[in-house]
C-alpha positions as CSV (number, residue, x, y, z in Angstrom):
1,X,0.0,0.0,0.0
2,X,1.5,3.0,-1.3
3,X,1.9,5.7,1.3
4,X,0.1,9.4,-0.3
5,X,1.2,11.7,2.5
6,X,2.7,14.5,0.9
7,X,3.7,16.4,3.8
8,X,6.0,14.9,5.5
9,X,9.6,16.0,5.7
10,X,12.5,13.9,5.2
11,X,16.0,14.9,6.4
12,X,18.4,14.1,3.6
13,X,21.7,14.6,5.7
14,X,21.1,11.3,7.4
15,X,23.2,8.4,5.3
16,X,22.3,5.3,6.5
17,X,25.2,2.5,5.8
18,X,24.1,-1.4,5.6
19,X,27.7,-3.6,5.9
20,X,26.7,-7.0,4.9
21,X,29.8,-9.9,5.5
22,X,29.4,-13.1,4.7
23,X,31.9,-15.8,6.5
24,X,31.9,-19.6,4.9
25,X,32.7,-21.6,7.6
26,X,31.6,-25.6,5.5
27,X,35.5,-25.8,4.7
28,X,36.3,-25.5,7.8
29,X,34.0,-28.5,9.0
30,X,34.5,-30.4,6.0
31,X,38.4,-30.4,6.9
32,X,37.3,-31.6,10.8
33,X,35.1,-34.6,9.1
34,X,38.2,-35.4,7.1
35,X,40.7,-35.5,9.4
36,X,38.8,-37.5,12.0
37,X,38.0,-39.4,9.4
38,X,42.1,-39.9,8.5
39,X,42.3,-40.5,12.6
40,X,40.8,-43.0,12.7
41,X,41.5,-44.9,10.0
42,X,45.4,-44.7,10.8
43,X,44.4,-45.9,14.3
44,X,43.1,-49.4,12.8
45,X,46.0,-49.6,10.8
46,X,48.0,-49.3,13.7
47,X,46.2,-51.9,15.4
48,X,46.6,-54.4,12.2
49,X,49.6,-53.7,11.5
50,X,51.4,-52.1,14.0
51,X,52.9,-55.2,16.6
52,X,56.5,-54.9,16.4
53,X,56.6,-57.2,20.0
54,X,56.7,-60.3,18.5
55,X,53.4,-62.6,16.9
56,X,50.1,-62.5,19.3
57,X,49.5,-66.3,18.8
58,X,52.1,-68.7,18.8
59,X,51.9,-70.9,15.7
60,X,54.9,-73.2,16.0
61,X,53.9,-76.4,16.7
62,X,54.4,-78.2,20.1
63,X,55.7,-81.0,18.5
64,X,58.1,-81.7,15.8
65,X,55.5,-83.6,13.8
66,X,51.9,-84.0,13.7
67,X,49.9,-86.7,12.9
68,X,46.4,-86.7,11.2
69,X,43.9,-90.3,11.0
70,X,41.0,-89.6,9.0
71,X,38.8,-92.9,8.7
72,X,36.2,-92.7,6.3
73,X,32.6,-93.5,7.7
74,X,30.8,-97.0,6.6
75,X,29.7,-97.2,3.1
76,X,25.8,-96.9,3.0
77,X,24.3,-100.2,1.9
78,X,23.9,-100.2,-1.7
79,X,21.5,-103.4,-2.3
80,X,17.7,-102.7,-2.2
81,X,16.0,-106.2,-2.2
82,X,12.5,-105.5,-4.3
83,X,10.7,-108.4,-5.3
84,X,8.3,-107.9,-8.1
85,X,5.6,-110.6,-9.0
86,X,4.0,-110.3,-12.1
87,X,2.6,-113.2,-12.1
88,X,0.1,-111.6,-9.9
89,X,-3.6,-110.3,-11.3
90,X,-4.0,-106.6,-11.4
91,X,-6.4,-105.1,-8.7
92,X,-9.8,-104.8,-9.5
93,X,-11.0,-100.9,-10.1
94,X,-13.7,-100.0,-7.8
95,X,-16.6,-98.6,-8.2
96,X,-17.2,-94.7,-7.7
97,X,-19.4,-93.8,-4.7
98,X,-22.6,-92.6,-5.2
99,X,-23.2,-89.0,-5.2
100,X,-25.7,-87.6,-2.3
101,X,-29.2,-86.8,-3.1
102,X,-29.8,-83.1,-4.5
103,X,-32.3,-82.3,-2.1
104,X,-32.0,-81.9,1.8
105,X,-33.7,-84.7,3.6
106,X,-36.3,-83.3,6.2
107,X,-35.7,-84.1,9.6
108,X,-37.8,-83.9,12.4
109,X,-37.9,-81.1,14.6
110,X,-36.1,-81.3,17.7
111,X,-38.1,-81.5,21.2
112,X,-38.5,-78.7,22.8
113,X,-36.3,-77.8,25.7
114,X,-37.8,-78.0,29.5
115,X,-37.2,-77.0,32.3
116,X,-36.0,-79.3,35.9
């Protein structure tokens, strides 16, 4: 809404300065992801890679030798004894079943409940 006051009165001596300053500060936060990031990944290393004491486990042997028996389990039986007759008359087919009536079959009513 437009403002149609014509008699106010401004005083043009006044200079008004607006100082706008931008900072970027996602380098700086980017570089902290990074290098924690770098951190940690130097740490693991250091936890592979970095035992200069000697082995953790101990893999010489106890003894000079070692000696592995491996017996293989019983062979499954492999004869199936199936005695076929043919000889034999086939079964005879049997007869369907008849179907059920189409109609219900009336039934008579139940007795009525009483009392004791």
């Amino acid at each position: 809404m437009a403002d149609n006051d014509t008699t106010k009165t401004y005083d043009t001596t006044k200079t008004y300065v607006r100082d706008t300053r931008t900072t970027e500060g996602s380098g700086a936060s980017m570089a902290l992801i990074v290098g924690g990031l770098v951190v940690a990944v130097g740490f693991i290393l250091w936890l592979v890679f970095g035992n200069t004491g000697g082995s953790v486990v101990d893999n010489t042997p106890a003894a000079g030798t070692t000696n592995v028996t491996v017996e293989p389990a019983a062979p499954a039986d492999s004869t199936t004894n199936v005695t076929i007759d043919a000889d034999e008359p086939a079964a005879e087919p049997v007869a369907p079943v008849e179907p059920a009536p189409a109609e219900p079959v009336e039934t008579a009513p139940a007795a009525p409940a009483t009392n004791p």
